[in-house]
C-alpha positions in Angstrom: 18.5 7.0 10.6 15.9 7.4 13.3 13.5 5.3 12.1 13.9 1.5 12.5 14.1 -0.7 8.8 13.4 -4.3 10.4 14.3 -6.1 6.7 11.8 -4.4 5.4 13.3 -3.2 2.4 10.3 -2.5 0.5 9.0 0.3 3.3 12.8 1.5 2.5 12.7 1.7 -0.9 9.1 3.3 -0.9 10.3 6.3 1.8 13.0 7.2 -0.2 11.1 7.3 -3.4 8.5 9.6 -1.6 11.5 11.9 -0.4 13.2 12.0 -3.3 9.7 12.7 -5.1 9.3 15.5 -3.0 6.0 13.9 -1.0 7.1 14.0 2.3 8.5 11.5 4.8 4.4 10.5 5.6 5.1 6.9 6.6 1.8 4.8 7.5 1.7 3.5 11.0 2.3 0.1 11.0 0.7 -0.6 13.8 -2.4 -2.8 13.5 -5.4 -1.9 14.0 -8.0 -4.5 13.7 -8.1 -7.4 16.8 -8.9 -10.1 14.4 -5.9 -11.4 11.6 -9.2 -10.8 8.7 -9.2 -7.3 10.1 -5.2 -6.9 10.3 -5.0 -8.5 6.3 -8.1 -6.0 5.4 -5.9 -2.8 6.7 -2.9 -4.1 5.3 -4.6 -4.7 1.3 -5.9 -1.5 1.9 -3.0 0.2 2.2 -0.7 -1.3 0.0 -3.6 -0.8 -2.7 -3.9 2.5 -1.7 -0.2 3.1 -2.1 -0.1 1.2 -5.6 -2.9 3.7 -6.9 -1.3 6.9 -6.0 1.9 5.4 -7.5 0.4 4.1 -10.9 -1.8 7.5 -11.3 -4.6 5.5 -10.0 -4.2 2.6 -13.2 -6.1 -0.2 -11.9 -4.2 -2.3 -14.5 -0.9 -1.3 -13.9 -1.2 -1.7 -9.8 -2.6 -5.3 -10.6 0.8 -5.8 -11.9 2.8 -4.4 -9.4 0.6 -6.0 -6.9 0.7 -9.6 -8.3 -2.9 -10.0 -8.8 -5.0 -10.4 -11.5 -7.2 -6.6 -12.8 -10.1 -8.5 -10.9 -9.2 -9.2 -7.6 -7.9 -5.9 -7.0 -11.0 -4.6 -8.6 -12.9 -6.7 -6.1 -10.7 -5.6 -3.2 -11.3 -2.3 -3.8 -15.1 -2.9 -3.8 -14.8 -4.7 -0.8 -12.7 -1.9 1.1 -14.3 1.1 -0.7 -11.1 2.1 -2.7 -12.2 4.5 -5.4 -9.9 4.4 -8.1 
């Protein structure tokens, strides 16, 4: 009730699952970081990628899925961000 949920339904969703999961009310800042939009979109991949490891037991396949993306492109992105996975 004290944080603001702008329509963004998914942040919802995924702070309730973490509470009721036990893990903690540990929202990312949403605040960007970068000064250029490539460097906002780069923080951004990163942590939803981040976020769809630690949900899929760090499955590269399955977060592909979840993420939209082919296994390749997200193995790419992680490359490209240095995700270990």
């Amino acid at each position: 009730m004290r944080r603001d949920w702008p329509g963004n339904v998914r942040e919802l969703k995924t702070a309730a699952e973490r509470l009721v999961l036990g893990l903690g009310f540990d929202m990312p800042d949403d605040t960007p970081k970068g000064e250029t939009l490539p460097e906002r979109v780069a923080e951004y991949e990163t942590r939803e990628i981040i976020a769809a490891l630690e949900r899929f037991n760090q499955s590269v396949e399955r977060s592909a899925q979840a993420l939209g993306i082919p296994r390749r492109t997200l193995a790419d992105k992680m490359a490209r961000y240095g995700i270990k996975g």
